[in-house]
Steps between C-alpha positions, in 0.01 A plus 500: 500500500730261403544321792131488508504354128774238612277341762212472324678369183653204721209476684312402183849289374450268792153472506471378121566128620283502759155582344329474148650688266116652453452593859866604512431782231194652712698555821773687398600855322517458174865605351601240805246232277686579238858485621423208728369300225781627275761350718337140593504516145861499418521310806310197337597550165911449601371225713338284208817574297726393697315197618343395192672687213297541197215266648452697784479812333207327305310378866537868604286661188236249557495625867504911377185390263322349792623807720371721218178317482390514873596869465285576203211297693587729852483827314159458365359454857358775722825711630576820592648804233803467634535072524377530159761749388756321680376111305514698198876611517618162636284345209682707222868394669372155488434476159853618416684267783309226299585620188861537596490118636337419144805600331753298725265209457543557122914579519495211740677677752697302782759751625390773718748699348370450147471868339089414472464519849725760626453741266136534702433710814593317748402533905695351787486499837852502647670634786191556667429788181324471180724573178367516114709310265585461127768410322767656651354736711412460895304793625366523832081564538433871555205389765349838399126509570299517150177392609245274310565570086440345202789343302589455073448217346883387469641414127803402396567830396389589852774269610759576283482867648480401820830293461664787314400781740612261831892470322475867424381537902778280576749728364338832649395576221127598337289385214333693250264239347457647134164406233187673400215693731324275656645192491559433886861648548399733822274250602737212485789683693230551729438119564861468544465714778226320682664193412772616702290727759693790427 
């Protein structure tokens, strides 16, 4: 299975530059949509700050609202249950990616190791594996096979757990995520663990 996973995922890495990004999301599986978008993502985003500090970072969320557009466009259009399923998940981790490059716009972020940016979840691919970073915290992809799902919308509450549950992860340790019924806790741990295909 994960071997399986592994291919497909850098199958889907390496094809991203190659195509549209809206025939790119119809030919593959769609967790590997999701994490192969994820890391071009990071990808670009370290790119632009590095080249272009704060400017860059600017060019980049006019791209993402473009990128968003033509995907909001695409997923009206005749597709199957599961492209459709998959454009929906990718759409709802676009809208935070562009809301997370909103705020370093805003900060005016030119340091890729400004708090604003790696306090987010992170993907990478390097040495020839994919790993999930944030803040402090490198943890390797679990390639386990979760099939087509839908995701949360992602606060940043949503984040803020996520970043606190990844140092707890760090440390082998666990996270009890404490509030009222039905405000998302389960659910949200749950994310984490697609996020991370585990």
């Amino acid at each position: 299975m994960t071997s399986s996973v592994r291919h497909v995922l850098l199958l889907s890495i390496e094809n991203y530059t190659e195509v549209p990004r809206t025939e790119w999301v119809k030919n593959h599986p769609g967790m590997c949509v999701l994490n192969g978008s994820q890391v071009h993502w990071t990808t670009h985003v370290e790119d632009h700050i590095r080249e272009e500090g704060a400017l860059g970072v600017k060019k980049y969320f006019q791209f993402l609202e473009n990128q968003l557009t033509e995907s909001v466009v695409l997923v009206r259009q005749k597709l199957t249950k599961q492209q459709k399923m998959t454009l929906n998940a990718l759409i709802v981790i676009d809208v935070h990616a562009k809301d997370v490059l909103g705020k370093l716009v805003q900060m005016e972020v030119d340091d890729v190791g400004a708090f604003e940016w790696i306090s987010q979840l992170r993907y990478y691919w390097e040495n020839d594996d994919c790993y999930v970073k944030c803040v402090q915290t490198n943890f390797p992809y679990g390639y386990e096979y979760l099939g087509n799902s839908m995701r949360l919308v992602i606060t940043p509450l949503t984040d803020k757990c996520y970043m606190t549950l990844m140092g707890a992860l760090s440390l082998d340790l666990g996270g009890a995520p404490a509030g009222p019924a039905g405000t998302g806790k389960t659910e949200s741990t749950k994310d984490l663990a697609k996020a991370l295909a585990k």
